[in-house]
VEXKOLNU-299028 format. One record per atom (N, C-alpha, C): atom name; x, y, z; residue number from 0. Coordinates in steps of 0.001 Angstrom, whole numbers. Layout:
REM VEXKOLNU-299028
CA  X  Y  Z  NUM
...
This chain:
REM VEXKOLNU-299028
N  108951  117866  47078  0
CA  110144  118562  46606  0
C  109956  119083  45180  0
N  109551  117904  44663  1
CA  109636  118206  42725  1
C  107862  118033  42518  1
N  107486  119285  42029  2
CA  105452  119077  41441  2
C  105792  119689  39548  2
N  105706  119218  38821  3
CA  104808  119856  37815  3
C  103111  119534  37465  3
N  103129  120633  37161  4
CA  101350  121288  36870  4
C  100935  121531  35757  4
N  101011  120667  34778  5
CA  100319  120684  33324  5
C  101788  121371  32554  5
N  102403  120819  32788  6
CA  104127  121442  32364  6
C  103869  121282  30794  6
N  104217  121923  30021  7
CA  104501  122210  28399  7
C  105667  122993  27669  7
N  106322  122257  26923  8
CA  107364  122886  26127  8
C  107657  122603  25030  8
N  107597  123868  23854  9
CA  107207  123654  22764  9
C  108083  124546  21567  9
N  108428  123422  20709  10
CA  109365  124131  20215  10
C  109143  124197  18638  10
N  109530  125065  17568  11
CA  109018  125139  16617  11
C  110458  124549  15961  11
N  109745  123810  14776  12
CA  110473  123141  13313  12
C  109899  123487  12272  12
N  110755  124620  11845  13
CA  109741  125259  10397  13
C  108121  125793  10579  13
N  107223  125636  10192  14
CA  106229  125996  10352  14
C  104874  125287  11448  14
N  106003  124590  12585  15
CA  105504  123192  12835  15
C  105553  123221  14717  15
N  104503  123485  15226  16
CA  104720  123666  16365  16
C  104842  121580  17278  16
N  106030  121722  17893  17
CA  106560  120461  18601  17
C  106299  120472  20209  17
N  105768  119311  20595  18
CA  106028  119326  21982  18
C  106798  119026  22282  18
N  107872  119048  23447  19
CA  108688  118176  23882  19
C  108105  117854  25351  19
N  107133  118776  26019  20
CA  106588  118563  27172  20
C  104943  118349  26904  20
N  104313  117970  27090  21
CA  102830  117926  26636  21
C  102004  117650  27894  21
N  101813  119151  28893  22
CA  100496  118846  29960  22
C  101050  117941  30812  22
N  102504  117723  30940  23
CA  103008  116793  31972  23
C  103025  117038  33044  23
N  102757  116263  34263  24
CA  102464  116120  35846  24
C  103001  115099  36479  24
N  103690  115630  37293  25
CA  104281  114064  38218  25
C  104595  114777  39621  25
N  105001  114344  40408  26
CA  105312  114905  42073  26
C  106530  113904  42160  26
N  107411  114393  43077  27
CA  108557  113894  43547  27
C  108647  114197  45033  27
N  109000  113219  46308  28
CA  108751  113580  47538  28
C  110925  113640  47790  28
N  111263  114028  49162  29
CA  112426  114262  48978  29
C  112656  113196  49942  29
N  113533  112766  48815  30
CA  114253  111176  49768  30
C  114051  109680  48750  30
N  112913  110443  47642  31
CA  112902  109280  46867  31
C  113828  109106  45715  31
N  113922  107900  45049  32
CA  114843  107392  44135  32
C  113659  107014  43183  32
N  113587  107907  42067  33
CA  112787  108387  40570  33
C  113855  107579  39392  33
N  113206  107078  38973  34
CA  113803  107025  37002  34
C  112656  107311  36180  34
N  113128  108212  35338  35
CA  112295  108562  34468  35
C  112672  107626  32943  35
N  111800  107061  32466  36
CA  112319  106391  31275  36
C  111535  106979  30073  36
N  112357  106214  29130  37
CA  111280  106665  27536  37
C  112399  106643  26380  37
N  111919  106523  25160  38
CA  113121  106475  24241  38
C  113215  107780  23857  38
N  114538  108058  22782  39
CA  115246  109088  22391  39
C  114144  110269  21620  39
N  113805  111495  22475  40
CA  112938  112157  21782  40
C  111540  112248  22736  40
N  111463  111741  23838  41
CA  110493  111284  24510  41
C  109628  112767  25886  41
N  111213  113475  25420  42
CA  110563  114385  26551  42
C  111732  114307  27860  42
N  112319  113357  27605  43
CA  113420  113258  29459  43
C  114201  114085  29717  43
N  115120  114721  28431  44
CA  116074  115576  28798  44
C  115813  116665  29577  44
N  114315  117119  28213  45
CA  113576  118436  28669  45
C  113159  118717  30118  45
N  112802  117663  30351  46
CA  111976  117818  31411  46
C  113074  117600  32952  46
N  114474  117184  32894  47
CA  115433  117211  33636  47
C  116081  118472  33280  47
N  115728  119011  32330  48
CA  116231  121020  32704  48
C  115390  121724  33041  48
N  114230  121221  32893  49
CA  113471  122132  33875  49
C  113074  121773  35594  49
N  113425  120352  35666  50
CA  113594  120410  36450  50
C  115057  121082  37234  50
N  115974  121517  37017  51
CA  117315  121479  37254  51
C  117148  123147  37212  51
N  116165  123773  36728  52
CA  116253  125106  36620  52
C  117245  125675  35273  52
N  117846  124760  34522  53
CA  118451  125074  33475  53
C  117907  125681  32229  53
N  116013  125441  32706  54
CA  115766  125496  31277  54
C  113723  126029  31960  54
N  113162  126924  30982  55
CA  111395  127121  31851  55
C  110860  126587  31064  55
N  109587  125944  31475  56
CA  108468  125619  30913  56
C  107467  127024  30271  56
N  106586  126521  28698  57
CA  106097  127846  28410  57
C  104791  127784  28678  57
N  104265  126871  29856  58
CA  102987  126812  29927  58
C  103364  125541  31492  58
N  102309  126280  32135  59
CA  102061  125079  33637  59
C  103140  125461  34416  59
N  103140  125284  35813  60
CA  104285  125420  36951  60
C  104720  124193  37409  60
N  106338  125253  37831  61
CA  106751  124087  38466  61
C  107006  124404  39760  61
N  107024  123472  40924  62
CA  106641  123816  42248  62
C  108463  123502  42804  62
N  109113  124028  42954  63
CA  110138  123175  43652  63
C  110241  123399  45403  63
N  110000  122793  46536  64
CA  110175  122816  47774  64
C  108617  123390  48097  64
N  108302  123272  47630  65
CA  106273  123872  47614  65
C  106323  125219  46581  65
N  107018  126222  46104  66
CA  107286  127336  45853  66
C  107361  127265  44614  66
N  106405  127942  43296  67
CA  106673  128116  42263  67
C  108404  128991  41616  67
N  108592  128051  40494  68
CA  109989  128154  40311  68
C  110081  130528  39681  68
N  109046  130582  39108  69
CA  108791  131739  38688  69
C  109219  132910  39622  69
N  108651  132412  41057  70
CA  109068  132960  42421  70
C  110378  133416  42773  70
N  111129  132921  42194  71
CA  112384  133037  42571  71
C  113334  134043  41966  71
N  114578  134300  42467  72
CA  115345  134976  41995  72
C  115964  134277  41132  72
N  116605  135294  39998  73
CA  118143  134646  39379  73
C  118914  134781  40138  73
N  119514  135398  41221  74
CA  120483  134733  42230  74
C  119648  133821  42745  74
N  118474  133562  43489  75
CA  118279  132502  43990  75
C  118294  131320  42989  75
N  117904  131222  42214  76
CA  118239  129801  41361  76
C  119422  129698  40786  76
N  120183  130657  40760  77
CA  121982  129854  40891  77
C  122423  129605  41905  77
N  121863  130054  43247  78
CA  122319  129061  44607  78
C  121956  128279  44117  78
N  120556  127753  43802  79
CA  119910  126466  43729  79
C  120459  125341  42591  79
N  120935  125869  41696  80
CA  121845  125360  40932  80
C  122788  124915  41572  80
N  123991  125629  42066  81
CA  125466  125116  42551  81
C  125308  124364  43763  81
N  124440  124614  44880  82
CA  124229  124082  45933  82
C  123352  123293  46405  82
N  122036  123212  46232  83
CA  120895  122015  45736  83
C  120483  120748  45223  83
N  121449  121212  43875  84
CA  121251  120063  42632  84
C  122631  119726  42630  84
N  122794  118487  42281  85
CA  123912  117636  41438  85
C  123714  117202  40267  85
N  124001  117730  38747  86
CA  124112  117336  37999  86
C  124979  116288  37447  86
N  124493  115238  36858  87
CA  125393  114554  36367  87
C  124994  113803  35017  87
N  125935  114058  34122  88
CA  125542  113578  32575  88
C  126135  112720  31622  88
N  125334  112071  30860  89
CA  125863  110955  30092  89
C  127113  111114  29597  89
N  127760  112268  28957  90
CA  128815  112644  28495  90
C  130362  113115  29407  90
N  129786  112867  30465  91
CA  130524  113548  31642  91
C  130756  114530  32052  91
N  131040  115924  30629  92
CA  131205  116904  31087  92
C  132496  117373  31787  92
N  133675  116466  31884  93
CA  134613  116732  32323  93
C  135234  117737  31741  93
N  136492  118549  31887  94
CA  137393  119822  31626  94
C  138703  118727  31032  94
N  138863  118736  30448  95
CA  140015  117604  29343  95
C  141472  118437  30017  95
N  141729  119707  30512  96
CA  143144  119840  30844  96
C  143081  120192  32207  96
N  142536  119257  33208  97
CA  142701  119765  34243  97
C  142147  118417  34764  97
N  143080  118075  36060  98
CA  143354  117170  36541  98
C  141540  116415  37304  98
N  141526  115260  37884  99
CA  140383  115111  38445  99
C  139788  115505  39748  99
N  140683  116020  40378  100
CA  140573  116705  41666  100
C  139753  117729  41474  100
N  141153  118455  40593  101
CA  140519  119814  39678  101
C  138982  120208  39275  101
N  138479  119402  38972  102
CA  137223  119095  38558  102
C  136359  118519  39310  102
N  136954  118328  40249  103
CA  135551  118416  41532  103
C  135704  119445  41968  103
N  136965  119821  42299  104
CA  136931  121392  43087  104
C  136015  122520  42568  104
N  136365  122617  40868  105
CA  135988  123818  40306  105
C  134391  124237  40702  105
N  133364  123929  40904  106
CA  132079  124195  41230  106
C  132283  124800  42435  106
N  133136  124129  43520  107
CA  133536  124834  45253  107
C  134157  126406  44692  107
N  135037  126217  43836  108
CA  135397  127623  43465  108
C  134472  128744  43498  108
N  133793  128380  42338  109
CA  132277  129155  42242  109
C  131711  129922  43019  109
N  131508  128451  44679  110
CA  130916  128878  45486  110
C  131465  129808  46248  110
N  133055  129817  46048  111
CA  134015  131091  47020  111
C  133924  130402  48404  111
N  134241  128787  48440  112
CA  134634  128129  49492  112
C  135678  128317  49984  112
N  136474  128730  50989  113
CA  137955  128352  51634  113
C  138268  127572  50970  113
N  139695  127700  50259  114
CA  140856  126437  50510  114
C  140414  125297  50965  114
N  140841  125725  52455  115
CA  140534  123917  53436  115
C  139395  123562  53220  115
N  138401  123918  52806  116
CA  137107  123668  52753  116
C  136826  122603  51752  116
N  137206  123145  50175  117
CA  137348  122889  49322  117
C  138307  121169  49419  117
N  139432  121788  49976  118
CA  140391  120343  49829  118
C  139857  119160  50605  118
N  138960  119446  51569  119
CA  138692  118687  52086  119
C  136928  117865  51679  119
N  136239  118475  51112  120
CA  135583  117957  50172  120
C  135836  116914  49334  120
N  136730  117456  48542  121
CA  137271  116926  47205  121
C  138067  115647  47858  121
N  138724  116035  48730  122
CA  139330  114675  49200  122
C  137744  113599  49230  122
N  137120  114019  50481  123
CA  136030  112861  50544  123
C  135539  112676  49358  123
N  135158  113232  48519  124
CA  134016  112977  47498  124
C  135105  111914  46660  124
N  136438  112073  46424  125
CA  136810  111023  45780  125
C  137172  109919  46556  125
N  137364  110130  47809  126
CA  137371  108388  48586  126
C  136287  107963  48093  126
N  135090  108445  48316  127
CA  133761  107839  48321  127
C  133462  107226  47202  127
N  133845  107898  46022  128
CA  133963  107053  44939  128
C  134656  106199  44567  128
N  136012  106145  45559  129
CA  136955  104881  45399  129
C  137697  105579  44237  129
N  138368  106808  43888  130
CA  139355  107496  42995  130
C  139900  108165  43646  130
N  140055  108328  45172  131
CA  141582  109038  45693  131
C  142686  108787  45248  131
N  142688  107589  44694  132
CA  144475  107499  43822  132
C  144342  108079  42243  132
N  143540  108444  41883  133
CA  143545  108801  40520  133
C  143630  110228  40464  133
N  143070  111114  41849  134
CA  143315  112592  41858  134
C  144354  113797  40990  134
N  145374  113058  40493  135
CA  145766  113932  39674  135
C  145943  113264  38228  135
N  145181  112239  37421  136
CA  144913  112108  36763  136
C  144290  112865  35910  136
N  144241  113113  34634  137
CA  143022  113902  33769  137
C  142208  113299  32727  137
N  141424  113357  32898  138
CA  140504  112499  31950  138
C  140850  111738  31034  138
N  141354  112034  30191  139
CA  141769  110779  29227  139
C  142600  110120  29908  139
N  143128  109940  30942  140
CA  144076  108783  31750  140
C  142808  108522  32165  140
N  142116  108554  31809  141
CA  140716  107564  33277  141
C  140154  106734  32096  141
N  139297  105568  32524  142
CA  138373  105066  31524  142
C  137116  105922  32030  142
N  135948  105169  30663  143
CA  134257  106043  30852  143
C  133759  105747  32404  143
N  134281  104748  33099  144
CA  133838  104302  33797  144
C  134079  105148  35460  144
N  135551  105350  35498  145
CA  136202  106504  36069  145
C  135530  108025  36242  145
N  135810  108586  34571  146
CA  135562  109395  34534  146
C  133876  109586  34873  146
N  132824  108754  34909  147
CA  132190  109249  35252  147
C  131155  108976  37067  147
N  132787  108485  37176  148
CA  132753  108289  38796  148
C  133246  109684  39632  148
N  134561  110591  38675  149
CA  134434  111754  38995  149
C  133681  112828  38790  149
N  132871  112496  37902  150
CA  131320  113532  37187  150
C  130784  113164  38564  150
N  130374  112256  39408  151
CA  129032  112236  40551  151
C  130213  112701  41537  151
N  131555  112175  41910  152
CA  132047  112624  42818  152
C  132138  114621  42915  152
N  132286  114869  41659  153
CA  132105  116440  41127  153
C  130865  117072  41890  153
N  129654  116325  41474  154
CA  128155  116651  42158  154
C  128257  116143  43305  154
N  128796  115563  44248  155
CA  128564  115186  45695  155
C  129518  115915  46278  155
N  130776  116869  45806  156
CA  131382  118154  46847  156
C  130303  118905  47074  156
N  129324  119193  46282  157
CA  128536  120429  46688  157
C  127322  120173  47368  157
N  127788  118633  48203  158
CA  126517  118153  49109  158
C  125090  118886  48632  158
N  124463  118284  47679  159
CA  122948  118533  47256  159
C  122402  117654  47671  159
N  121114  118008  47845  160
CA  120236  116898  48596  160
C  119112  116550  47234  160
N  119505  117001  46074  161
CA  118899  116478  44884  161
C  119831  115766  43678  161
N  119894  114485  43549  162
CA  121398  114743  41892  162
C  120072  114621  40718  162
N  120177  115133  39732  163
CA  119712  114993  38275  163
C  120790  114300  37523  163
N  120217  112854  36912  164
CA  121295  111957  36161  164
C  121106  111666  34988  164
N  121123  112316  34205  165
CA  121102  112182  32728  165
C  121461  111154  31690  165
N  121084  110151  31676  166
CA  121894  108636  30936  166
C  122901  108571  32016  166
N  123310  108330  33254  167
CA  124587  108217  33346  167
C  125084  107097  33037  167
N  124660  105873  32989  168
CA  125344  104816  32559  168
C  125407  104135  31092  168
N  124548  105523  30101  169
CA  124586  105511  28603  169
C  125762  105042  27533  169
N  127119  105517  28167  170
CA  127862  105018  27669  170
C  128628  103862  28109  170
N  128316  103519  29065  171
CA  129024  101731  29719  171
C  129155  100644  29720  171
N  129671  99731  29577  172
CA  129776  98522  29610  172
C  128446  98260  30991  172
N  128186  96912  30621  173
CA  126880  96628  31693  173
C  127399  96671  32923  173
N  129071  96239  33396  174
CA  130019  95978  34757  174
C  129925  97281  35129  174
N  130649  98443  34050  175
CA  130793  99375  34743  175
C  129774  99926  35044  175
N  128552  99957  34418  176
CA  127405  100747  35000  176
C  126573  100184  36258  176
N  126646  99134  36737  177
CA  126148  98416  37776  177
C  127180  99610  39033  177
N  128133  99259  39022  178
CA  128987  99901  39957  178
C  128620  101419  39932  178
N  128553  102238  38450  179
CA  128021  103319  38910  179
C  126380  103533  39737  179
N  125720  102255  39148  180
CA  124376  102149  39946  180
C  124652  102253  41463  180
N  125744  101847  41817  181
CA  125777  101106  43440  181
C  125881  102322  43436  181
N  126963  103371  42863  182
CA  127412  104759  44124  182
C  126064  105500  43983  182
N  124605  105224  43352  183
CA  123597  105746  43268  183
C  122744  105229  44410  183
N  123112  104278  44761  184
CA  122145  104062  45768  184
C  122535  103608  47136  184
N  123763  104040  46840  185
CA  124432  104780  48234  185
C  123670  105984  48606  185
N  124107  107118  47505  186
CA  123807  108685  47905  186
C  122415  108499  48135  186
N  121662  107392  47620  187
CA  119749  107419  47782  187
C  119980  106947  49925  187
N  120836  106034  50321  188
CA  120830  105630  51363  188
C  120969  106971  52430  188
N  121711  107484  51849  189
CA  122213  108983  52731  189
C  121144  109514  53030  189
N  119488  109315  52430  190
CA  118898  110069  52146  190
C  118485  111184  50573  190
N  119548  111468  50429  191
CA  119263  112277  48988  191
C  118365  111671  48022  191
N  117746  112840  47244  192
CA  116697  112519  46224  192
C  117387  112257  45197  192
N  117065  111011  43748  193
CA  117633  111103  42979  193
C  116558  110701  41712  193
N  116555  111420  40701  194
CA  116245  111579  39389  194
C  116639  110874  38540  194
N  116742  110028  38421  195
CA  117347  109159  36856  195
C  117002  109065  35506  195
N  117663  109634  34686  196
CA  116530  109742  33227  196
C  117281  108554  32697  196
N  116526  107882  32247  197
CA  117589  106422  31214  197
C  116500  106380  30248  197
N  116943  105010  28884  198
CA  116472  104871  27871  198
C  116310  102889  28366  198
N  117081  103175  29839  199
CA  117295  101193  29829  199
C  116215  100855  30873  199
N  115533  99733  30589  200
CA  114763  99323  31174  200
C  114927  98773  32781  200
N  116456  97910  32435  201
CA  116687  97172  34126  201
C  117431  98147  34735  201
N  118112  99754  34250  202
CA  118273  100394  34973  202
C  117087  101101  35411  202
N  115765  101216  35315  203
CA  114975  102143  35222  203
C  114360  101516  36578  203
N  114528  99990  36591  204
CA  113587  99290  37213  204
C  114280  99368  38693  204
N  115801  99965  38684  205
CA  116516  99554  40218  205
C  116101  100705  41076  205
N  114996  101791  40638  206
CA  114607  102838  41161  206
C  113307  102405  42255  206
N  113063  103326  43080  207
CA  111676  103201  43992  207
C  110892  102853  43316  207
N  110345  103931  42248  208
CA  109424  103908  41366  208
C  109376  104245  39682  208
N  109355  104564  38688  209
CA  109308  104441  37420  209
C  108472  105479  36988  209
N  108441  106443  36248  210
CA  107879  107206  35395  210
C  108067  107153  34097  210
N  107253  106828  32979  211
CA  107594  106748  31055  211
C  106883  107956  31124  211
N  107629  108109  29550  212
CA  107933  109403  29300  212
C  107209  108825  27535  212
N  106352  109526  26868  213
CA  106123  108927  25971  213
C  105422  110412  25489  213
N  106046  111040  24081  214
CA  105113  112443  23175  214
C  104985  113408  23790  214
N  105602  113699  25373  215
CA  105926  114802  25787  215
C  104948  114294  27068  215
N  104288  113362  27379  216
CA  103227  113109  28663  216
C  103990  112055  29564  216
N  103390  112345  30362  217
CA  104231  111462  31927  217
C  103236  110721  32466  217
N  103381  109562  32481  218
CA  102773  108317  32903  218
C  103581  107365  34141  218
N  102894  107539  35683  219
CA  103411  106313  36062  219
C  103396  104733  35749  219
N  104623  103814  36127  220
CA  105047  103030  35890  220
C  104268  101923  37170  220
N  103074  101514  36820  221
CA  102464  100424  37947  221
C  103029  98878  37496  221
N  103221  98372  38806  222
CA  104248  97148  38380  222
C  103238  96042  38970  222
């Protein structure tokens, strides 16, 4: 599903050329459950926008579904964006005046889903998370813990068979992030591929397998 090929990204500070990607390589098969680890500065973010198509590499390919990402259209990689991937991020990303429903829906919008289509999504995606009673809540009525139960419920209306997870349990209490772990390895049970970038070790470790992230290079994690 996921190949990079000597991936590099490099960014300048004053007169000072930076890696944030350095010749990195890893493969991802579809169906597996990935954490990528490493501390702050390490290369994870970067390398979860390019994987995500948010962001290109300025040197090396990236293969997504066998197919270099270069290949593609800008309409095709905003399907692949809205419909593909599930983003979900440490910060949540929620819309502060608009209810939590609201905010799963809005991406279905995008897509120019039906109505019923839409409502009926949004309904499941918040049973599944166990926040059908909070649906017209808005974010600050939710705790971090909530709210970023409607951030994955948000990414699971648009049934992707990939989520990209950015710290998600960065800001949590250890309780609440266990529970967000579980609805992670639910969606891994469904099948779906999932990406985990963390900075935590025993979250890193509840994955298939482990990748560190260390000066912009990617190293598997042999246990």
């Amino acid at each position: 599903m996921i190949t990079f090929q000597d991936i590099s990204k490099t960014y300048r500070i004053g007169d000072e050329k930076v890696y944030a990607l350095n010749h990195a390589n890893l493969h991802i098969r579809p169906g597996e459950f990935v954490s990528i680890i490493g501390p702050s500065g390490s290369g994870k973010s970067t390398m979860m926008n390019i994987m995500g198509c948010l962001d290109t590499a300025d040197e090396g390919q990236y293969l997504l579904d066998g197919l270099p990402v270069k290949d593609y259209t800008e309409r095709e990689l905003t399907r692949i964006r809205s419909r593909k991937i599930g983003f979900i991020f440490q910060n949540f990303n929620l819309i502060g005046n608009m209810s939590a429903e609201e905010n799963v829906e809005l991406p279905l919008i995008y897509q120019k889903l039906p109505a019923k289509d839409r409502k009926s999504r949004v309904q499941d995606a918040l049973e599944k998370v166990g926040l059908y009673d909070r649906q017209k809540h808005k974010p600050s009525q939710l705790s971090g813990g909530q709210q970023q139960r409607i951030a994955i419920a948000r990414a699971m209306a648009s049934e992707p068979s990939l989520y990209l997870a950015d710290e998600p349990t960065g800001n949590l209490d250890s309780a609440t992030g266990y529970q967000i772990m579980q609805l992670f390895h639910e969606l891994h049970d469904r099948g779906n591929t999932i990406v985990l970038i963390t900075h935590d070790e025993s979250v890193a470790a509840q994955a298939d397998r482990s990748i560190r992230m260390k000066d912009g290079h990617a190293k598997e994690v042999t246990v």
